[in-house]
MARZADREN-414510 format. One record per atom (N, C-alpha, C): atom name; x, y, z; residue in one letter. Coordinates in steps of 0.02 Angstrom, whole numbers, plus 32768, in hexadecimal, padded with zeros to 4 digits. Layout:
N
[r "CA",[X,Y,Z],"A"];
...
***
This chain:
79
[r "N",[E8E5,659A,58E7],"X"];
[r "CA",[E8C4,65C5,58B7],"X"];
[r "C",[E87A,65B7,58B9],"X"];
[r "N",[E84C,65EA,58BC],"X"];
[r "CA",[E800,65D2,58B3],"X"];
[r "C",[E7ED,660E,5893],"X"];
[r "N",[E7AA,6606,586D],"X"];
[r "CA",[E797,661B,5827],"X"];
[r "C",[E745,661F,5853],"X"];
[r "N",[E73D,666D,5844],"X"];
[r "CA",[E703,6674,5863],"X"];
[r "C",[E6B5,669C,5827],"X"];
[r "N",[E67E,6694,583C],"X"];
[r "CA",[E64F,66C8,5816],"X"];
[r "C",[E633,66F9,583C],"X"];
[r "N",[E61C,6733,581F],"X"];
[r "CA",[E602,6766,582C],"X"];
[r "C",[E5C0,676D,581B],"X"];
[r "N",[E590,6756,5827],"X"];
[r "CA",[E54D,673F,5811],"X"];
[r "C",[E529,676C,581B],"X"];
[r "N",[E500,67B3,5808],"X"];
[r "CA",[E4DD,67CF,581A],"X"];
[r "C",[E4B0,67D3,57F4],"X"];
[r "N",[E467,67DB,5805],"X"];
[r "CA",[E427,67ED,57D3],"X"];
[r "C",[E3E8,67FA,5805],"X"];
[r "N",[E3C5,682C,57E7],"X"];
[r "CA",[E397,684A,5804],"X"];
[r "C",[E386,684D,584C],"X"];
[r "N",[E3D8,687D,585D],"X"];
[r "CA",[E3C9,688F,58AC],"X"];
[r "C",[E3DB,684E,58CE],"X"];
[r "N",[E3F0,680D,58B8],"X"];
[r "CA",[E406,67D5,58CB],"X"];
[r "C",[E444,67CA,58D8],"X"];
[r "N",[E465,67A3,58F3],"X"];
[r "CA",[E4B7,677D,58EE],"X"];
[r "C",[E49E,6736,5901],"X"];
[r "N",[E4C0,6705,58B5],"X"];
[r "CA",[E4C3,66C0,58BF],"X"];
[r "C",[E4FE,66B9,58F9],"X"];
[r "N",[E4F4,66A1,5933],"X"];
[r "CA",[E51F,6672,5952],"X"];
[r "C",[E527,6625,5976],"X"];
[r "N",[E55F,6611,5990],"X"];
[r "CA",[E55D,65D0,5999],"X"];
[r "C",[E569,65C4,59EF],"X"];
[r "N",[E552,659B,5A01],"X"];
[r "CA",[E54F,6588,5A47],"X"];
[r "C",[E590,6553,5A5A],"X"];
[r "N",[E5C3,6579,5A6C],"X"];
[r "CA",[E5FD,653F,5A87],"X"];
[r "C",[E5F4,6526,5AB9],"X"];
[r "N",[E60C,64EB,5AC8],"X"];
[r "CA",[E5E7,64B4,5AFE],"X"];
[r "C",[E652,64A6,5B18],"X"];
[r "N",[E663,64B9,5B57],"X"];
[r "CA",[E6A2,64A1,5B6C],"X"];
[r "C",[E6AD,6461,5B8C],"X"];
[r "N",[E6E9,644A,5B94],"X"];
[r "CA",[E6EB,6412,5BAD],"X"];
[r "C",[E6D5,63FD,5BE3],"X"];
[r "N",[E6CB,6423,5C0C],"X"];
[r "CA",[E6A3,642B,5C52],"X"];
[r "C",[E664,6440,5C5A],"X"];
[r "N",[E638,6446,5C1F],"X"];
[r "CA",[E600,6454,5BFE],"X"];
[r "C",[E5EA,648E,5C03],"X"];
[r "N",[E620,64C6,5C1C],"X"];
[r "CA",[E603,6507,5C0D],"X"];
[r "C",[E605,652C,5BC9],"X"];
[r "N",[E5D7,6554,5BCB],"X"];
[r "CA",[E5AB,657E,5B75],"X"];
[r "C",[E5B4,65A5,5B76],"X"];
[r "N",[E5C5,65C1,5B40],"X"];
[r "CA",[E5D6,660F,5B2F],"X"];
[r "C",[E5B0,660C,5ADF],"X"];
[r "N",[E5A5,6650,5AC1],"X"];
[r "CA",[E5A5,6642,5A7F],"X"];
[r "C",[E5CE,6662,5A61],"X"];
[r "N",[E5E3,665C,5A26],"X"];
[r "CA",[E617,666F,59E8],"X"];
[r "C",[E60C,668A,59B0],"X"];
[r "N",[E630,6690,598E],"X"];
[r "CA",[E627,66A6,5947],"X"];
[r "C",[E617,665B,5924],"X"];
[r "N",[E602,6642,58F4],"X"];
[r "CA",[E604,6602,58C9],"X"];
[r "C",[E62D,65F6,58A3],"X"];
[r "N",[E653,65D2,58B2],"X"];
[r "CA",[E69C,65B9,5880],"X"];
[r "C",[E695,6571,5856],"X"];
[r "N",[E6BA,6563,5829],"X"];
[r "CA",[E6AD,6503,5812],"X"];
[r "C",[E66C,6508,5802],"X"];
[r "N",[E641,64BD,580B],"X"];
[r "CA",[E5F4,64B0,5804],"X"];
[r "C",[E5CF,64B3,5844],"X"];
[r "N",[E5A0,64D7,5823],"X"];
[r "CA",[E571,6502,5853],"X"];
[r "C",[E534,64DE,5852],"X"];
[r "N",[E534,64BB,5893],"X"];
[r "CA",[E4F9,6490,588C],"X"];
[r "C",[E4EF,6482,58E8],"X"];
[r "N",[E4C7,645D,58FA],"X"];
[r "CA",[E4B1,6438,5936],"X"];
[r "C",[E4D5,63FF,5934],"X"];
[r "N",[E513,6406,595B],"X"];
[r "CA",[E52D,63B0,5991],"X"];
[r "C",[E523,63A0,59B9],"X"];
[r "N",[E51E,6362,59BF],"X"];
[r "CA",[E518,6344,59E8],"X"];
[r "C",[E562,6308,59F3],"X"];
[r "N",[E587,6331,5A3F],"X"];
[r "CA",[E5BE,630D,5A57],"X"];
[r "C",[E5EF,633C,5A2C],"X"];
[r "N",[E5E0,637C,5A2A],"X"];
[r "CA",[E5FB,63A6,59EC],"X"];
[r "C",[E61D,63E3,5A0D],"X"];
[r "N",[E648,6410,59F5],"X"];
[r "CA",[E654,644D,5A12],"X"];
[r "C",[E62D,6474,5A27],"X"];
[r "N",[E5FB,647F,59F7],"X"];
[r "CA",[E5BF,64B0,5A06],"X"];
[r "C",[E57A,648B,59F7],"X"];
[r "N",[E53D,648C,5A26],"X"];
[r "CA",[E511,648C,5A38],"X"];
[r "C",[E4D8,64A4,5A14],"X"];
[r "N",[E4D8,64D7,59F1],"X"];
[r "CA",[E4A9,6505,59D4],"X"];
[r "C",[E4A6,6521,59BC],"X"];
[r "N",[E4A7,6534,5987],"X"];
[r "CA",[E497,658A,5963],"X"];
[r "C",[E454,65A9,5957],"X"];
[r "N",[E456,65DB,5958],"X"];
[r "CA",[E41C,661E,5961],"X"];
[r "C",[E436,6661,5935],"X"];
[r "N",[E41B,666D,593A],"X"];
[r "CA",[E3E7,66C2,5912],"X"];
[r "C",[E3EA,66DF,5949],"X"];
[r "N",[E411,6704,5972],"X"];
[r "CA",[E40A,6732,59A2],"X"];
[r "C",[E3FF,6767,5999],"X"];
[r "N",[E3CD,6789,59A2],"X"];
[r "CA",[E3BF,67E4,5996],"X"];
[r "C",[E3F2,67F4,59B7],"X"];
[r "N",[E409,681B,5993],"X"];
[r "CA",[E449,685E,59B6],"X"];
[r "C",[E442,6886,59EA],"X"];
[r "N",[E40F,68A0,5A02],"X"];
[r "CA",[E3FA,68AF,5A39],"X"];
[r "C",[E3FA,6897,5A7E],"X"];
[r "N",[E409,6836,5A65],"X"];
[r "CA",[E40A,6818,5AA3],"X"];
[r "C",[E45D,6802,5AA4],"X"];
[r "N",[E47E,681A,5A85],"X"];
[r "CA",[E4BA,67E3,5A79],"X"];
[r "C",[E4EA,67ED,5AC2],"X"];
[r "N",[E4E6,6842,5AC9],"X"];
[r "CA",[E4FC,6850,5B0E],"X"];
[r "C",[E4F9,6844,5B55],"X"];
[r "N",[E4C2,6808,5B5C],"X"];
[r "CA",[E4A2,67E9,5B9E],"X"];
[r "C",[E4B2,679D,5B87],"X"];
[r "N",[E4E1,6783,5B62],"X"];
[r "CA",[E4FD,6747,5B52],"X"];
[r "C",[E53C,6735,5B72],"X"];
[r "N",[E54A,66F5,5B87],"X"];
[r "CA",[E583,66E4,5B94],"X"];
[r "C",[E59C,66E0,5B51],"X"];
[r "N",[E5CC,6700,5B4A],"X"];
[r "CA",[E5FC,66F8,5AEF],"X"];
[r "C",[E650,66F2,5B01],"X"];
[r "N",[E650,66E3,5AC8],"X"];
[r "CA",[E694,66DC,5AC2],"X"];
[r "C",[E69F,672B,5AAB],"X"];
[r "N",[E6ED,673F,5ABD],"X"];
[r "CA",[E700,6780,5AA0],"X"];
[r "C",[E716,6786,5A57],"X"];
[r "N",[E705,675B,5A1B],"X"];
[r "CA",[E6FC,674A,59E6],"X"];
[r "C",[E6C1,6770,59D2],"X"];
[r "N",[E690,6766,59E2],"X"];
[r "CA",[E654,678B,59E2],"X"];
[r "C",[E640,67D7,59E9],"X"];
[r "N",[E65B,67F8,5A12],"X"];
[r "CA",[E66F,6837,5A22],"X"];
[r "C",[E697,685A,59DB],"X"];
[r "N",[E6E0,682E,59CF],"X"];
[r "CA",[E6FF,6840,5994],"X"];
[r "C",[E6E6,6850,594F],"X"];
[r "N",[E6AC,681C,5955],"X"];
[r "CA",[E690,6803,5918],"X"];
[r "C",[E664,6838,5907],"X"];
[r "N",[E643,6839,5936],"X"];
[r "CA",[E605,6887,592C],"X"];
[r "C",[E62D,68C3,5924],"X"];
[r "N",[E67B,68C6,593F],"X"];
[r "CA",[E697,690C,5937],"X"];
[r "C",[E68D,6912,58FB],"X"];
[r "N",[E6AF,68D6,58D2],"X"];
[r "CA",[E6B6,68E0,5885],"X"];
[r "C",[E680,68EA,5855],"X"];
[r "N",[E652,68BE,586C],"X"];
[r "CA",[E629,68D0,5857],"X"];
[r "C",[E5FB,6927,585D],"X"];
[r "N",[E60A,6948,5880],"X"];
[r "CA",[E5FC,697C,5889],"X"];
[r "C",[E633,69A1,586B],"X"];
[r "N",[E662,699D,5850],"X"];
[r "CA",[E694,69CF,5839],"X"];
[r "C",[E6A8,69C7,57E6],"X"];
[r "N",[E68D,6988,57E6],"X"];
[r "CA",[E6A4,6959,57A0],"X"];
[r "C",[E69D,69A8,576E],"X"];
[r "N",[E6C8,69B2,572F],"X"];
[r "CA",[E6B7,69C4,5702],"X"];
[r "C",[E66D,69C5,56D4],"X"];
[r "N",[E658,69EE,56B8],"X"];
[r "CA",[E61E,69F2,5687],"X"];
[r "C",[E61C,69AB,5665],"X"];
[r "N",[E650,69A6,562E],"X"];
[r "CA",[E648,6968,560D],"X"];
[r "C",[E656,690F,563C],"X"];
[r "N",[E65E,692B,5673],"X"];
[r "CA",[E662,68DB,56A3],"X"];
[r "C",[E6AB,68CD,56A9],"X"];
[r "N",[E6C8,68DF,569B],"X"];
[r "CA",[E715,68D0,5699],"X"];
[r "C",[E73C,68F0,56B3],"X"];
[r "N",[E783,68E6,56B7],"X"];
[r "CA",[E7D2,691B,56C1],"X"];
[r "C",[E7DF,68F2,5684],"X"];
[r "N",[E810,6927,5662],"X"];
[r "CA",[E841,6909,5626],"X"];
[r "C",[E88B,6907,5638],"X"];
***
């Protein structure tokens, strides 16, 4: 089970930099505490303009995430 955010603000998406066991990077959506590790899952987080998100190595989490965010209801929700 993992528990993700949808972070958007001004033309931005907060995301997180996953670091694999073999030290390859992708970035993600931000799940848990969102911070800078070190010896950690993820590597980094950023403020990515939306414009660039599509020239990113991502996870397909990310993709999802913006769907919803683009379809979400008026008041932010489904009931």
């Amino acid at each position: 089970m993992a528990a993700y955010a949808i972070c958007v603000d001004d033309g931005r998406i907060l995301l997180a930099r996953w670091v694999g066991p073999s030290g390859e990077r992708h970035w993600t959506l931000p799940g848990g505490t969102l911070r800078h590790e070190v010896g950690g899952s993820t590597d980094r987080a950023a403020w990515v303009p939306l414009d660039e998100v599509a020239g990113l190595e991502r996870a397909e989490v990310v993709d999802i995430g913006l769907e919803l965010h683009r379809v979400r209801p008026g008041n932010g929700r489904v009931d």
